[in-house]
DRENDO-1510 file (C-alpha; in Angstrom, 1 decimal, always signed):
<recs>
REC; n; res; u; v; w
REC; 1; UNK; +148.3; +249.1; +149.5 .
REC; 2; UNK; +150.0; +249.5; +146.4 .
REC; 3; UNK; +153.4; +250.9; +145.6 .
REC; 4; UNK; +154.0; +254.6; +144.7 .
REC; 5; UNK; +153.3; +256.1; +141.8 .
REC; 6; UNK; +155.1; +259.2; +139.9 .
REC; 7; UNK; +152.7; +261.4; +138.2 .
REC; 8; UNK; +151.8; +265.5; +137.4 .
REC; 9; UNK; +149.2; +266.5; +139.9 .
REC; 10; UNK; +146.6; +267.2; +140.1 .
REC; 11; UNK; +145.0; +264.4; +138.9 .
REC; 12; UNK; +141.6; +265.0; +136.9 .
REC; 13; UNK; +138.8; +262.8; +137.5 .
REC; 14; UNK; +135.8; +263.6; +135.1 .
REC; 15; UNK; +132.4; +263.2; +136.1 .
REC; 16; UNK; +129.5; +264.7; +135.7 .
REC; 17; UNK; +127.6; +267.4; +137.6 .
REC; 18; UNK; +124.9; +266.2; +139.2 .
REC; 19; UNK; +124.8; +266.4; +143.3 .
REC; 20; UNK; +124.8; +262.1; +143.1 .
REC; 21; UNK; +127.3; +261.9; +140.6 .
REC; 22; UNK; +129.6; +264.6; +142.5 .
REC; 23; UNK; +129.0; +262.0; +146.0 .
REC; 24; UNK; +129.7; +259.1; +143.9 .
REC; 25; UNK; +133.1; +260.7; +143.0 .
REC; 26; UNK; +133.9; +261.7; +145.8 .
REC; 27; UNK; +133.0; +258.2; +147.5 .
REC; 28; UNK; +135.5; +256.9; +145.1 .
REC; 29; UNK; +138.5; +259.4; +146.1 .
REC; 30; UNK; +138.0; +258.6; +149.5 .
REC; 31; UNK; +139.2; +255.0; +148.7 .
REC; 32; UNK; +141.9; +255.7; +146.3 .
REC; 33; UNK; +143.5; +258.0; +149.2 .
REC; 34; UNK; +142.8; +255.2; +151.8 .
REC; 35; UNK; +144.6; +253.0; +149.5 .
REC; 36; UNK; +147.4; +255.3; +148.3 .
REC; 37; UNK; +148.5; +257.4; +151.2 .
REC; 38; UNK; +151.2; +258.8; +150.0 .
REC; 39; UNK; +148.3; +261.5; +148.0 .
REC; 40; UNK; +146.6; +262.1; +151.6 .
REC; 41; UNK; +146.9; +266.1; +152.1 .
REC; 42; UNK; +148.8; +266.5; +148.5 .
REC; 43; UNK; +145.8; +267.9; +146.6 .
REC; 44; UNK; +146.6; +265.0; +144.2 .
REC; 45; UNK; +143.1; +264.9; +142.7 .
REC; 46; UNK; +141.2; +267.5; +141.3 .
REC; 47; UNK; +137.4; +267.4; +140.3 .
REC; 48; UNK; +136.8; +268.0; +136.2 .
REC; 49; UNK; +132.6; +268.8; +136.5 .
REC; 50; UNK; +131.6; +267.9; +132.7 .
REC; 51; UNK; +127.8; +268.6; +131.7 .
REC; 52; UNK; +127.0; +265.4; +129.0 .
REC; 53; UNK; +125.0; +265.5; +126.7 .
REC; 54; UNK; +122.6; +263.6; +128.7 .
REC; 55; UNK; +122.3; +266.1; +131.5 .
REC; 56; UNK; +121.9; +268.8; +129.2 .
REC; 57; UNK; +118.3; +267.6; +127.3 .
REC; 58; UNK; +115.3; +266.9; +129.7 .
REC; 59; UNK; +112.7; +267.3; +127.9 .
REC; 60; UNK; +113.1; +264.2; +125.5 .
REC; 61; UNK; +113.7; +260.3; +126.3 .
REC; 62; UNK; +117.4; +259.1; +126.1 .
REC; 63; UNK; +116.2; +256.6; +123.2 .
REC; 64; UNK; +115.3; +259.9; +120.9 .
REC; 65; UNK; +118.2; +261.9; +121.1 .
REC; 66; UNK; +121.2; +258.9; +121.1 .
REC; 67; UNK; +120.8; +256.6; +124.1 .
REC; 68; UNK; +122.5; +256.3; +127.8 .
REC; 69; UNK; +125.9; +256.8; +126.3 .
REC; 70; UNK; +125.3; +260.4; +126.4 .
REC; 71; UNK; +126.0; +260.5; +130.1 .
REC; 72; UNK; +129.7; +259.6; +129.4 .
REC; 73; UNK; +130.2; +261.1; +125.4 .
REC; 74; UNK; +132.2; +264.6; +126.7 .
REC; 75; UNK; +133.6; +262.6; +129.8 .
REC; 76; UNK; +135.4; +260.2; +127.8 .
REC; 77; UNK; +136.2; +262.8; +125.2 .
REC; 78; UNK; +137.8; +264.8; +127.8 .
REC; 79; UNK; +139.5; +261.4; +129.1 .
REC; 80; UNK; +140.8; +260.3; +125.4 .
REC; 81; UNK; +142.2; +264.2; +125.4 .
REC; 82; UNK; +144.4; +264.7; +128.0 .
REC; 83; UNK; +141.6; +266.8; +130.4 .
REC; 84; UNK; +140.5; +264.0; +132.6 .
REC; 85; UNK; +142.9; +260.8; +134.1 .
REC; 86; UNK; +140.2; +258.7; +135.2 .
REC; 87; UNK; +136.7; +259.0; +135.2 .
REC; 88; UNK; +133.6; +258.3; +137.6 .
REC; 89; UNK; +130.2; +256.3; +136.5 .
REC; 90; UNK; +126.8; +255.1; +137.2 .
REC; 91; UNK; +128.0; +251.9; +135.4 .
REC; 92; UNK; +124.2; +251.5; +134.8 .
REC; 93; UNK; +124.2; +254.5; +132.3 .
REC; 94; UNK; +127.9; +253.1; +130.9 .
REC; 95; UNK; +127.3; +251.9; +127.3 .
REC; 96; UNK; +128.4; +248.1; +127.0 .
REC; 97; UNK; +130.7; +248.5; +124.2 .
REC; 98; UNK; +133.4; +251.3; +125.4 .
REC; 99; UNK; +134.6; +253.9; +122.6 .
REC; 100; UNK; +138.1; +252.3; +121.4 .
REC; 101; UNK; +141.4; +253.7; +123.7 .
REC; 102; UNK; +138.9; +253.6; +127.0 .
REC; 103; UNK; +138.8; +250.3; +129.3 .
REC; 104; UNK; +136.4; +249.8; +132.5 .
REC; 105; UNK; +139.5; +249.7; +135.3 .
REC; 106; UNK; +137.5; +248.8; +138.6 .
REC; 107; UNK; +134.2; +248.7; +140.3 .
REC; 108; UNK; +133.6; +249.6; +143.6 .
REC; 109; UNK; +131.6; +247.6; +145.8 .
REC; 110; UNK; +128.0; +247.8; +144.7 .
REC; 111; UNK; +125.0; +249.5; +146.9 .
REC; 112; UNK; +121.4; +247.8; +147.0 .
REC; 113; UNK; +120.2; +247.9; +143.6 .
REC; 114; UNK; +116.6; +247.5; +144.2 .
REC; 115; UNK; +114.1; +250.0; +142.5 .
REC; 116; UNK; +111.8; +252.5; +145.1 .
REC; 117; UNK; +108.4; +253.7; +144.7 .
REC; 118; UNK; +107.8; +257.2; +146.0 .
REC; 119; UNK; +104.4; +257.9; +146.3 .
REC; 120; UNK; +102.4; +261.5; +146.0 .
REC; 121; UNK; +100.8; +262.8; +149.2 .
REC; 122; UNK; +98.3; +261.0; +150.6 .
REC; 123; UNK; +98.9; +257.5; +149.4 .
REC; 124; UNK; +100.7; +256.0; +152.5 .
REC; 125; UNK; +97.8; +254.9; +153.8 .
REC; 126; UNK; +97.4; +252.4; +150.9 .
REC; 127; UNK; +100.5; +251.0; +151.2 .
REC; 128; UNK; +100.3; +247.1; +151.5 .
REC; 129; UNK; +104.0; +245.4; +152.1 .
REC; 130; UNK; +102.9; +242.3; +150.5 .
REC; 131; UNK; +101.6; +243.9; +147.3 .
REC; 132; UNK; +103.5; +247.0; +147.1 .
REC; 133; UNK; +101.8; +247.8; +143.5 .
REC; 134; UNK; +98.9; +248.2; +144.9 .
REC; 135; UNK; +99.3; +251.3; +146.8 .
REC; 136; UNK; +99.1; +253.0; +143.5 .
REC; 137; UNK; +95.8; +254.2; +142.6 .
REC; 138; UNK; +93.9; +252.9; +139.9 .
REC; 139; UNK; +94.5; +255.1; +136.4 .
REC; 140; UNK; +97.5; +256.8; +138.5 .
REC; 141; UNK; +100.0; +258.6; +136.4 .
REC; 142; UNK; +103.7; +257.3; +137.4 .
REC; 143; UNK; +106.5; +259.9; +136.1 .
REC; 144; UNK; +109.3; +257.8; +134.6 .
REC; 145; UNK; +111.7; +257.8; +131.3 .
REC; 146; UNK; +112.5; +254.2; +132.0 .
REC; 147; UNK; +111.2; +251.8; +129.5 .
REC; 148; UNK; +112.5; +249.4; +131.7 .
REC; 149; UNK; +110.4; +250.2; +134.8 .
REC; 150; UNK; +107.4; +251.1; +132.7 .
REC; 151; UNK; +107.1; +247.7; +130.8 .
REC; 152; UNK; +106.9; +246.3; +134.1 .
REC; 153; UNK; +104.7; +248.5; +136.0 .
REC; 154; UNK; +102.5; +247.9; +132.9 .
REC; 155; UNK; +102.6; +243.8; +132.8 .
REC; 156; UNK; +101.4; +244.4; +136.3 .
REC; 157; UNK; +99.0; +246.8; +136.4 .
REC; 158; UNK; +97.6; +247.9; +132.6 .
REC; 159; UNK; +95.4; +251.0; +134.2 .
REC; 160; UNK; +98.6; +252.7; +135.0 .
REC; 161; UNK; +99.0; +256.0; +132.5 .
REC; 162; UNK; +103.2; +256.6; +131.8 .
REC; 163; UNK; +103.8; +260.2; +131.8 .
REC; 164; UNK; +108.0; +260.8; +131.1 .
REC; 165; UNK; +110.0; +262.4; +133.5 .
REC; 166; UNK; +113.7; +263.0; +133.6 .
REC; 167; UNK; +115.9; +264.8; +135.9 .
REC; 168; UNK; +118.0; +264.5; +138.9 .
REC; 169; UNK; +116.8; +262.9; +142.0 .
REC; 170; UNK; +115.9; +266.2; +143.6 .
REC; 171; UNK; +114.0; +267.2; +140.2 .
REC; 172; UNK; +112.0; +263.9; +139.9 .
REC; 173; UNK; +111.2; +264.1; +143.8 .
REC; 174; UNK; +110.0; +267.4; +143.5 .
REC; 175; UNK; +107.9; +266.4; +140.1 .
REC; 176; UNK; +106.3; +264.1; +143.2 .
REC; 177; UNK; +106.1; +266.9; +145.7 .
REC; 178; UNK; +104.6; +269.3; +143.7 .
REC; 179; UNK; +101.5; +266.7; +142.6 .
REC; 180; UNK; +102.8; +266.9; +139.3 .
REC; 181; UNK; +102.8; +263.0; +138.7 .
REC; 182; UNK; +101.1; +260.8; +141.2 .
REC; 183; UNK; +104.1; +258.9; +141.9 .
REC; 184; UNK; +107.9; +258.0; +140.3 .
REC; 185; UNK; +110.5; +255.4; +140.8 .
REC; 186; UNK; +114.2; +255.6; +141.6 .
REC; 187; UNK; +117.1; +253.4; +142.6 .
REC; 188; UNK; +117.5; +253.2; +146.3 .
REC; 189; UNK; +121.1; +253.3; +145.8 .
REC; 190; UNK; +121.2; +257.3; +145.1 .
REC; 191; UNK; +118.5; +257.8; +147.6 .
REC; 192; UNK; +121.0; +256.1; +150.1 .
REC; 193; UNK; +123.9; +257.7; +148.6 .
REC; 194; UNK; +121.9; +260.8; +149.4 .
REC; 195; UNK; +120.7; +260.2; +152.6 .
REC; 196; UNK; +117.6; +260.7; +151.4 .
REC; 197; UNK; +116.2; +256.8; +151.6 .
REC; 198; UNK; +113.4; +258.4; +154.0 .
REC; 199; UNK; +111.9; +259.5; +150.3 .
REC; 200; UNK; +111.2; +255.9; +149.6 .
REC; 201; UNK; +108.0; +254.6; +150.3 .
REC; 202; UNK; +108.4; +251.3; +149.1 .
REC; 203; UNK; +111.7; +249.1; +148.2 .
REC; 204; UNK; +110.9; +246.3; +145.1 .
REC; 205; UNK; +112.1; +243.5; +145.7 .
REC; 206; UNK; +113.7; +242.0; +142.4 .
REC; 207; UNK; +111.0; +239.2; +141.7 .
REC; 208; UNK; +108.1; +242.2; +141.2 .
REC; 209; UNK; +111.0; +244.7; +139.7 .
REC; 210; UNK; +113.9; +243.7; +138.0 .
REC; 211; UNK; +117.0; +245.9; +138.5 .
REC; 212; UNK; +118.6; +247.6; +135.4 .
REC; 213; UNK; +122.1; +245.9; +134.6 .
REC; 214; UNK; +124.6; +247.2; +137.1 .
REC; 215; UNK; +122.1; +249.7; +139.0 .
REC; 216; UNK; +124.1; +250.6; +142.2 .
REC; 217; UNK; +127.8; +250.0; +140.9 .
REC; 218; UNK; +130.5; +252.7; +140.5 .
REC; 219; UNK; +132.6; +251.9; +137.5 .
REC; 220; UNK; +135.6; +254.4; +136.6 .
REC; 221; UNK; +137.0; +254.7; +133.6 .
REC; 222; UNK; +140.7; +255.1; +132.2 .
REC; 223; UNK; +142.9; +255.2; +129.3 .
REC; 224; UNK; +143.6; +251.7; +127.9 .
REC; 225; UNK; +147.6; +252.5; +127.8 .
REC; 226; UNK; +147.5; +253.7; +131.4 .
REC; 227; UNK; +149.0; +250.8; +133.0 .
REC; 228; UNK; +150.0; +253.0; +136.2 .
REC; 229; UNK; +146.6; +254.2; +137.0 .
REC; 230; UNK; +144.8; +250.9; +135.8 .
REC; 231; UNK; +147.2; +249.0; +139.0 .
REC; 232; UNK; +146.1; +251.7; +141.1 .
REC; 233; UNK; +142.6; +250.9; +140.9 .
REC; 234; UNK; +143.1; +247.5; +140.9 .
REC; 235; UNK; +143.6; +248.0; +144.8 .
REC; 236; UNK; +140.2; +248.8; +145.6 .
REC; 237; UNK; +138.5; +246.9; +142.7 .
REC; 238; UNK; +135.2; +245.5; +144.9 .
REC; 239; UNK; +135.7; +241.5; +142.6 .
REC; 240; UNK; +132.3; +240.4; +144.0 .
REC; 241; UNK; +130.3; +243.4; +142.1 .
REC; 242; UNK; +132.9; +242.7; +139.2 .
REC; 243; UNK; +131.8; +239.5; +138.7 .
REC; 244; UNK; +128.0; +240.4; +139.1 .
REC; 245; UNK; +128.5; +243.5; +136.7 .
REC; 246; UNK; +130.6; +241.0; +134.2 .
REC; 247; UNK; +127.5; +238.8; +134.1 .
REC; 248; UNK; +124.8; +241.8; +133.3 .
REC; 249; UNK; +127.0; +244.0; +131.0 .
REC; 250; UNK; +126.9; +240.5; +128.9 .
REC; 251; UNK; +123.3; +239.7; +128.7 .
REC; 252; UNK; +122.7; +243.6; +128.3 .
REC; 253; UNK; +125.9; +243.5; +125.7 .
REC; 254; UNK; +124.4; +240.0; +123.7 .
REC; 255; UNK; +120.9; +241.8; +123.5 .
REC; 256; UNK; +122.3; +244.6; +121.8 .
REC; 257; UNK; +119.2; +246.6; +123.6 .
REC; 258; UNK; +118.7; +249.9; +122.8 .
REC; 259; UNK; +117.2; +252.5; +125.0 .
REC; 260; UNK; +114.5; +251.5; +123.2 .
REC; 261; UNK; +114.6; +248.0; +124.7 .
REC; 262; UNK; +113.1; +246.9; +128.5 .
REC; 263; UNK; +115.4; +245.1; +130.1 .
REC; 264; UNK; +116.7; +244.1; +133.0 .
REC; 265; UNK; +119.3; +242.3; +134.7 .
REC; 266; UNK; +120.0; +240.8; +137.8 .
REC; 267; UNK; +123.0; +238.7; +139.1 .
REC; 268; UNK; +124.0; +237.8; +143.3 .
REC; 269; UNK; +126.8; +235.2; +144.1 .
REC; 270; UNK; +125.6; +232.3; +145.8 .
REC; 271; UNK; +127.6; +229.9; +147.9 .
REC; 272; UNK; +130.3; +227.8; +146.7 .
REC; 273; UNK; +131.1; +229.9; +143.8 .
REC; 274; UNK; +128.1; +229.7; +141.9 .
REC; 275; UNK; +126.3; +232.8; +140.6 .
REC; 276; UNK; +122.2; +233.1; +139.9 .
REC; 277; UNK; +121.9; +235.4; +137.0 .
REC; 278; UNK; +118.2; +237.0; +135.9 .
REC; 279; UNK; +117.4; +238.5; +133.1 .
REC; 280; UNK; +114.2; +240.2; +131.5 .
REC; 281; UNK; +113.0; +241.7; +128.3 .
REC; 282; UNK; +109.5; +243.2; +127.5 .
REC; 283; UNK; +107.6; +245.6; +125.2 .
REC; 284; UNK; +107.6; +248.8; +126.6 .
REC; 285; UNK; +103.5; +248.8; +126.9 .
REC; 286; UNK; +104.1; +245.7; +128.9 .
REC; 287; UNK; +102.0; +243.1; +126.4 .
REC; 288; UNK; +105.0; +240.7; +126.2 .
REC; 289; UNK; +107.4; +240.2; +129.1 .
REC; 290; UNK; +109.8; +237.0; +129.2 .
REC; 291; UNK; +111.6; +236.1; +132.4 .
REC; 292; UNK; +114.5; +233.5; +132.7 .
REC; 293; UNK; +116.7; +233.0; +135.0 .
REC; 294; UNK; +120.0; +230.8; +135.1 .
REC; 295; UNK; +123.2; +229.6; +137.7 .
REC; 296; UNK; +126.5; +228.6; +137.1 .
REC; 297; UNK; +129.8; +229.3; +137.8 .
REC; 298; UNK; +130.7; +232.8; +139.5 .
REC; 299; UNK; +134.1; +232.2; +137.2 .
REC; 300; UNK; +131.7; +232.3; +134.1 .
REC; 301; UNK; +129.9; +235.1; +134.7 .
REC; 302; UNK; +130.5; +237.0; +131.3 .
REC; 303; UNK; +129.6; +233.8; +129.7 .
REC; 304; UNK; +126.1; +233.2; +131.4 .
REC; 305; UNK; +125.1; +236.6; +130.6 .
REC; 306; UNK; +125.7; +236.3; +127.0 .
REC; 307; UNK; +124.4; +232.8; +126.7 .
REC; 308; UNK; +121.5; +234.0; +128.7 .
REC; 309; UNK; +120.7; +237.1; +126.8 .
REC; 310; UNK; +121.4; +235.2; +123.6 .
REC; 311; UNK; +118.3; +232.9; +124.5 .
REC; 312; UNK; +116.2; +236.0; +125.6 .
REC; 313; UNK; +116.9; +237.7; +122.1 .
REC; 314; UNK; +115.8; +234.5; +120.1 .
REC; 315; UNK; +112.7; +233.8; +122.7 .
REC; 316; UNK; +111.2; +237.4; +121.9 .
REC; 317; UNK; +109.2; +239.1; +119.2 .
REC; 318; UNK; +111.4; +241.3; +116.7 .
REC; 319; UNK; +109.2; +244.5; +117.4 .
REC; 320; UNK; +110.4; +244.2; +121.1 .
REC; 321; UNK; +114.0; +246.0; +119.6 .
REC; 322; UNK; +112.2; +248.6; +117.5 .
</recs>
């Protein structure tokens, strides 16, 4: 619980559009009211539906028209304006470095962050749990914009074809339905969020797919000088999947990757405070991939993914941050 707070409603909470974004918002409002029930049945929050920049072009890769932070550019316009209070992320598609005024206030505890294969029809047959890459068929053509996914898919299996494919879930499922691409990978955390995990014919397990940095956390975003809303959230801050999104948002952060740039990140706490913290960077045609992997203490998190990414950006090939 925390103690009551004095302010105009309706509070704005900017997110974006999208059918996953608007659950993820909403997911988050159900635990600020838990937590503040003096709002319950006051209309104190009121949705601010922002198209990004992001949403807006689909027919071109992130890296060619300005990178992931176009998902949160008008959002955080809007917040550094006065239009928005607080604002709701796929901390995944959060840029490391925050525009000045703007500070990440909480995370909320994060969903499996795994990567899914959903396969075209016809394909279950091949499915084999123990090689779950081999249910795709040979020269198949995977729909994805994630240089990330694709490096990997290609270190693994070269006769793949890439074929780019944005969208919301519902769009890049249908691009699947339809026969458009053989098959396309998503996060199971939307699918779940969705109740739509039925879609997903096969989870990854991070040792064949590593996770993007943060994939399956909610961050929201506030005003740096906000001190009344930043103790709010600090009531339902999830500080496990703080820790674990300290430790990725460094490596990510000390790579200085571009969406240009595979990588991926990976951090779970481990017993007596210790944290196991993987992290990857590749070519995006998958002909150099390097792997590491390192523990420590949960209390250094932000320090083992810099010092980790560090060592990944001297360990790889300058062209890998063309």
């Amino acid at each position: 619980m925390v103690r009551p707070h004095h302010r105009n409603l309706p509070m704005m909470v900017g997110t974006r559009a999208s059918p996953l974004a608007l659950y993820q918002t909403r997911h988050f409002l159900s635990l600020i009211t838990r937590f503040c029930p003096l709002m319950r049945g006051q209309d104190a929050f009121q949705e601010h539906q922002i198209i990004t920049s992001g949403d807006a072009i689909q027919s071109r890769r992130l890296a060619e028209i300005g990178g992931k932070g176009l998902f949160a550019k008008e959002i955080h316009e809007a917040l550094l304006d006065g239009r928005c209070d607080f604002a709701v992320h796929s901390l995944k598609d959060l840029e490391t470095e925050l525009p000045p005024g703007i500070v990440l206030a909480c995370v909320l505890e994060r969903e499996d962050p795994r990567d899914a294969i959903i396969l075209g029809a016809g394909m279950e047959d091949a499915i084999d749990p123990s090689n779950p890459l081999a249910a795709l068929p040979q020269g198949a053509l995977i729909g994805t914009s994630s240089v990330r996914r694709q490096a990997q898919l290609l270190a693994a299996r070269p006769d793949l074809r890439i074929g780019m494919l944005r969208g919301n879930v519902q769009t890049r499922l249908s691009r699947v339905h339809g026969g458009h691409v053989s098959a396309t990978l998503l996060a199971i955390a939307g699918l779940k969020r969705l109740e739509m995990e039925r879609e997903a014919d096969l989870v990854l397990e991070p040792e064949i797919m590593v996770p993007a940095a943060c994939q399956g956390i909610i961050g929201v975003t506030v005003r740096e000088d906000d001190d009344e809303l930043r103790e709010m959230l600090s009531a339902i801050e999830h500080k496990p999947s703080r820790i674990v999104a300290d430790a990725e948002r460094a490596l990510l952060g000390a790579l200085d990757g571009s969406c240009r740039t595979p990588i991926g990140a990976y951090a779970r706490l481990l017993p007596d405070n210790q944290l196991r913290l993987t992290g990857l960077i590749a070519r995006a045609d998958g002909s150099f991939i390097l792997k590491r992997e390192v523990v420590g203490q949960a209390r250094d998190a932000a320090l083992l993914g810099r010092e980790l990414g560090l060592e990944l950006g001297a360990d790889s090939p300058a062209d890998v941050f063309g």
